[in-house]
C-alpha positions in Angstrom: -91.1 -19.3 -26.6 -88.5 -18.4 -23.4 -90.5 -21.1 -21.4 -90.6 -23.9 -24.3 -86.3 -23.3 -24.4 -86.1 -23.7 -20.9 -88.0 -26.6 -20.6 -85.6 -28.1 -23.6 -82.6 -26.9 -21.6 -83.6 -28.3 -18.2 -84.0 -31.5 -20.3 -81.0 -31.7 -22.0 -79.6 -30.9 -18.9 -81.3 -34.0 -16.8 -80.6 -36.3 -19.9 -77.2 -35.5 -19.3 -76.9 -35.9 -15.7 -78.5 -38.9 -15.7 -75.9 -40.1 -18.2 -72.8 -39.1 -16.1 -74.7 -40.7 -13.1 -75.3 -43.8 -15.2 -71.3 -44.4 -17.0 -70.2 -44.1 -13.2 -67.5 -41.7 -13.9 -66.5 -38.8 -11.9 -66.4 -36.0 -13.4 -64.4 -32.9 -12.0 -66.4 -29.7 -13.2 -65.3 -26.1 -11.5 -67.8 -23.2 -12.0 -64.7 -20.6 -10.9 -61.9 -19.8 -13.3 -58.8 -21.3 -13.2 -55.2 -20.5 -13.5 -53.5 -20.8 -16.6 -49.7 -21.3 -17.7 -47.6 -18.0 -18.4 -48.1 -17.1 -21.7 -45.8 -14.2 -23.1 -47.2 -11.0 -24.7 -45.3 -8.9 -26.6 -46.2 -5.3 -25.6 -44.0 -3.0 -28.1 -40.9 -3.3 -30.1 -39.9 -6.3 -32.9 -37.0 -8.4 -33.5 -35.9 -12.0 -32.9 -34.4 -10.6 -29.0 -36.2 -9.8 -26.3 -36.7 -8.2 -23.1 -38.5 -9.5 -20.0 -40.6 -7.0 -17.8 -40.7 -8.4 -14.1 -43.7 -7.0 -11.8 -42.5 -6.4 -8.2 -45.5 -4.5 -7.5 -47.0 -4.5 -3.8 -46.4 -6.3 -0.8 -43.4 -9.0 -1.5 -44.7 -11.7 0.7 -45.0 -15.5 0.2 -48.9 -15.3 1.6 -51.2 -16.5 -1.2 -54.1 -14.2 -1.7 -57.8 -15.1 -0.7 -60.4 -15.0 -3.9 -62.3 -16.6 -6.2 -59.6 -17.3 -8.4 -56.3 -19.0 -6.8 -52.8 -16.7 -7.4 -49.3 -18.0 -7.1 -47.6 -15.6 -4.3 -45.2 -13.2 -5.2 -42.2 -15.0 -5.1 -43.1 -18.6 -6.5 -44.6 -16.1 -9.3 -41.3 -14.6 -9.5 -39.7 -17.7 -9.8 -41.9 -19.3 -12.0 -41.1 -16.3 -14.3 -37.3 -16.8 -14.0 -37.3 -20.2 -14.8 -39.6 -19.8 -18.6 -36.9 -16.4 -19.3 -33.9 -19.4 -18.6 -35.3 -21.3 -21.0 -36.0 -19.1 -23.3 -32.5 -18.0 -25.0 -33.7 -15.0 -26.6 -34.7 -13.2 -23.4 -31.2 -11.3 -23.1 -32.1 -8.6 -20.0 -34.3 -8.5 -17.8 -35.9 -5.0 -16.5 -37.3 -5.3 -12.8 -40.3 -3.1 -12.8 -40.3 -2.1 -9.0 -43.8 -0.7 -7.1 -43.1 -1.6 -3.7 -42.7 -0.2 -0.2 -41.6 -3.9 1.1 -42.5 -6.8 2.9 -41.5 -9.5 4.6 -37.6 -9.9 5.5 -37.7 -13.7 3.8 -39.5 -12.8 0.9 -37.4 -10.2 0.0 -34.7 -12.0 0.5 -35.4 -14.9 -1.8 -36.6 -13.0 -4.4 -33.3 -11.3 -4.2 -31.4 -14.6 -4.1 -33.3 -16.0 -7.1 -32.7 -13.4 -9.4 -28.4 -13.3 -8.7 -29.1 -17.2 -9.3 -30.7 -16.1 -12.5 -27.6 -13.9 -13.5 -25.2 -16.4 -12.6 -26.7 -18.9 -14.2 -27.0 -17.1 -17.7 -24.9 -14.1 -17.5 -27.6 -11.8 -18.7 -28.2 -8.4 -17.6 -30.5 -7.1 -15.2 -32.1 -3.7 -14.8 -34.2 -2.4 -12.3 -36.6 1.2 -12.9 -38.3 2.1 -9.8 -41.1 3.3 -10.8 -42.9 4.7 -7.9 -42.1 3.2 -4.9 -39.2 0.9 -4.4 -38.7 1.1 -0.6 -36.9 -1.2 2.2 -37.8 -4.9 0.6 -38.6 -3.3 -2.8 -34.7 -1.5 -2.6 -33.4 -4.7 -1.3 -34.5 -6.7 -4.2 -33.8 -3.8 -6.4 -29.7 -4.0 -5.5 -29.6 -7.6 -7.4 -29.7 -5.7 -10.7 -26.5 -4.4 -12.6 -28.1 -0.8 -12.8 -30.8 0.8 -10.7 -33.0 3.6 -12.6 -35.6 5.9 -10.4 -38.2 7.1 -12.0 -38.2 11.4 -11.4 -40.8 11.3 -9.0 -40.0 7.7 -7.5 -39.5 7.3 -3.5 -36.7 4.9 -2.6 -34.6 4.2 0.5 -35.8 3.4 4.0 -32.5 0.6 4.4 -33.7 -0.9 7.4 -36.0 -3.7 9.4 -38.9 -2.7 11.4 -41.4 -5.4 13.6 -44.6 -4.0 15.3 -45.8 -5.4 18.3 -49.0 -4.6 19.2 -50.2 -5.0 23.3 -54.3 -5.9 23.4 -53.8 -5.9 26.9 -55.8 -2.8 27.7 -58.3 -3.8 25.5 -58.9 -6.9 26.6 -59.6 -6.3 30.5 -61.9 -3.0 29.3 -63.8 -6.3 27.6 -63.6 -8.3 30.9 -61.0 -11.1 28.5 -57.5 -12.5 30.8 -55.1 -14.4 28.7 -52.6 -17.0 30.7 -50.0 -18.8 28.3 -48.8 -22.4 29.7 -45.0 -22.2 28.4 -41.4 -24.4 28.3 -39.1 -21.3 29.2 -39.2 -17.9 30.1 -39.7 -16.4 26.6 -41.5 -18.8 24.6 -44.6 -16.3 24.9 -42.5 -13.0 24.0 -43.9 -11.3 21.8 -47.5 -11.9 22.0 -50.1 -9.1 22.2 -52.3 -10.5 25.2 -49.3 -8.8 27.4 -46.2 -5.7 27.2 -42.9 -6.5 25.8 -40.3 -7.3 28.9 -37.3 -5.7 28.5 -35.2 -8.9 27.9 -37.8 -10.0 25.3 -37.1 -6.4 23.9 -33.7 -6.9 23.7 -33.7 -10.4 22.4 -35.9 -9.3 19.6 -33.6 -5.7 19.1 -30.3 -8.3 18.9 -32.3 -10.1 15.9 -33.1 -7.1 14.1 -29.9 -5.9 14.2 -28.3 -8.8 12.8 -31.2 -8.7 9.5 -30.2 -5.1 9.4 -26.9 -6.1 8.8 -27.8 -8.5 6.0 -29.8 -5.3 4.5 -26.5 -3.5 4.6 -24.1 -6.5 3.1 -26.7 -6.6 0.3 -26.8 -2.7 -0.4 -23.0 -2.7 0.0 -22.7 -5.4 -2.9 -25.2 -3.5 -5.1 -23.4 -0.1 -4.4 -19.9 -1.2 -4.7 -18.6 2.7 -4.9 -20.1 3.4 -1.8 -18.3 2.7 1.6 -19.7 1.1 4.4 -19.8 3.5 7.0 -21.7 5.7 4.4 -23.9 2.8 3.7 -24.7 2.8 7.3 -25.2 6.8 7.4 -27.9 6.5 5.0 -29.1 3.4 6.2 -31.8 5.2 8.9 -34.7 3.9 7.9 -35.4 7.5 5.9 -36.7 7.4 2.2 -35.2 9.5 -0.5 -36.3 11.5 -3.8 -35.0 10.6 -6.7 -32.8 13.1 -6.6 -31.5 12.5 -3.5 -31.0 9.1 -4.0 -29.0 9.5 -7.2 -26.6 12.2 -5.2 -26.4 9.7 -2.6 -25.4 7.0 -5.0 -28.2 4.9 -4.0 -29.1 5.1 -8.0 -26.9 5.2 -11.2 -29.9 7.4 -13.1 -32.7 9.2 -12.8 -35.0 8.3 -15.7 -38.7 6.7 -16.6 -39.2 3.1 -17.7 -38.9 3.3 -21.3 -35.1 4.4 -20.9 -34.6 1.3 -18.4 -35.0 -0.8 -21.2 -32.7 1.0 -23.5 -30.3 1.0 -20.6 -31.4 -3.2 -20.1 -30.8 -3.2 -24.2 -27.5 -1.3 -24.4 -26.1 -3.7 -21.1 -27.4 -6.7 -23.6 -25.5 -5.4 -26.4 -28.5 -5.5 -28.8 -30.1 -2.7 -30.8 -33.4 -3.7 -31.1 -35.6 -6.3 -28.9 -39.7 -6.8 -28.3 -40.6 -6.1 -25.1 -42.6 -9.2 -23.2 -44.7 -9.4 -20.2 -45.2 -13.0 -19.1 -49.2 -13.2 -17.6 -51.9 -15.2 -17.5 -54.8 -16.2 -19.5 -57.4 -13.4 -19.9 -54.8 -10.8 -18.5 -55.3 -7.7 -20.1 -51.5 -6.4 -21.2 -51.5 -4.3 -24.3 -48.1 -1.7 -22.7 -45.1 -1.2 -21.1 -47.2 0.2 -18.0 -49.7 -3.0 -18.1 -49.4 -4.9 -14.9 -49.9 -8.5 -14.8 -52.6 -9.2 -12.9 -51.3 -10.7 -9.5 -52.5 -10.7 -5.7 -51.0 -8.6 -3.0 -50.9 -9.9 0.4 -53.0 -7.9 3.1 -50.5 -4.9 4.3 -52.0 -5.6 7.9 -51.5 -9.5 8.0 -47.2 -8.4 6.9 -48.1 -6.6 11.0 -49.7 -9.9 12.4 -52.3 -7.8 12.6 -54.8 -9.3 9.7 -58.5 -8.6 10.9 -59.9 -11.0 8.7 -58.1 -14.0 10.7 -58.7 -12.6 14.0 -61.8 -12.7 13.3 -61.5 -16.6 12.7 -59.9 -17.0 15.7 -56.4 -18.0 13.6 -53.4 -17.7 15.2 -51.3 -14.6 14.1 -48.3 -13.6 14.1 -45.2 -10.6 14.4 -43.0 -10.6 11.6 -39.8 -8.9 10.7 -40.2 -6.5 8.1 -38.1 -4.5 5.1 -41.4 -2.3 4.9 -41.9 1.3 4.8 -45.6 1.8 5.4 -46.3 5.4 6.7 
């Protein structure tokens, strides 16, 4: 019986292929998944208002993600989200649900930008709960909210820029490998890991951080507007904080889990009641508060330079300044 169906199957199948073959049409069939347009899921509450949950979960980085199915990055994502809550007039806050210990120094920085543009633009209220993590890049992007709540046992902090360079010379003459680099000027090479960093390639690349450091501080300083700037720059080591301590510090306006960020997002909005709405994508399971769209995270090691997979490939890589706290 099994054997008779094939045989029909494989049939139908030839009869078919020979018909596509013969109408001379191309036709574009993919065997992988595809992906779909945001579609919004309510995941508690009622009402005719609502409340948009925004996933900064992971590394912020503008690197797509390798796989079988093709993701939007973090911050066209991001954007992409922005843009259908514009449009949408009864999305009237916006809660920032923040997982991250960072990223890249221009991811985090745009994402930042694009949600102030977002406020300007509609004068609705922004919230952000960090719920675990929101470190370096994840705090940056969390200071373009109106209030910032840390979950009780959230880490948050490390206000600073960090770039690892990593010297393959040793390994490369235990191998029996010699790297020469053809250049225009004396430091078009600094920087790369077939050789030590010269001081004056040191202190180039220490001027530069310094000056994205002092972006990080402008942007905590307009987030924390009743803190000064020299006690900005106190705090601003690089160390993480507790919840705790961060709300002591004034880092924080409250210390509370994610279901009071959106009564806080709620009260800000001046409504009473509103469902609660994750934006995903087709076949995304999202049935809570606490469901994560389903999104791709960039390799923490490639945020390094240091991705194995593409030095493996031979593909160039490389250092990039980081807001990242990666212990």
């Amino acid at each position: 019986m099994r054997a008779k169906f094939s045989v029909r199957l494989l049939a139908a199948l030839t009869g078919w292929l020979a018909c596509v073959m013969m109408s001379g049409c191309i036709y574009n069939i993919s065997l992988l998944p595809q992906t779909g347009p945001l579609e919004e899921k309510v995941v508690e509450g009622s009402g005719e208002n609502k409340v948009l949950l925004l996933d900064i979960t992971g590394m912020i980085s503008e690197e797509k993600v390798d796989g079988l199915v093709e993701k939007p990055d973090m911050v066209s994502r991001i954007k992409e989200e922005l843009k259908k809550a514009e449009s949408d007039k009864s999305v009237k806050a916006v809660v920032l649900r923040i997982n991250s210990p960072g990223g890249t120094v221009t991811a985090s920085d745009i994402i930042y930008h694009e949600i102030q543009r977002f406020k300007e633009r509609t004068g609705r209220k922004v919230v952000a709960s960090i719920v675990d993590i929101g470190a370096s890049g994840g705090y940056y992007i969390a200071m373009s909210a109106d209030q910032v709540v840390a979950h009780p046992t959230a880490v948050t902090g490390s206000i600073g820029v960090i770039m690892l360079h990593v010297n393959l010379q040793g390994l490369m003459e235990k191998v029996g490998v010699e790297a020469d680099s053809i250049k225009s000027g004396a430091h078009k090479d600094m920087g790369i890991p077939t050789k030590p960093l010269a001081p004056e390639d040191r202190e180039i690349l220490q001027a530069m951080i310094n000056d994205m450091y002092s972006r990080f501080l402008e942007v905590v300083g307009q987030g924390r507007k009743g803190l000064a700037a020299d006690r900005i720059k106190t705090l601003a080591d690089g160390r993480i904080y507790t919840a705790t301590q961060a709300k002591e510090a004034g880092l924080v306006d409250q210390i509370g889990y994610l279901d009071q960020a959106i009564d806080l997002a709620k009260s800000e909005a001046g409504i009473q009641q509103a469902k609660v709405i994750l934006y995903s994508r087709p076949n995304e399971h999202t049935n809570n508060i606490y469901s994560q769209a389903m999104q791709g995270e960039a390799n923490p090691l490639s945020a390094w330079g240091v991705d194995p997979k593409r030095l493996l490939q031979g593909q160039g890589n490389s250092a990039k300044f980081l807001y990242l706290w990666m212990p």
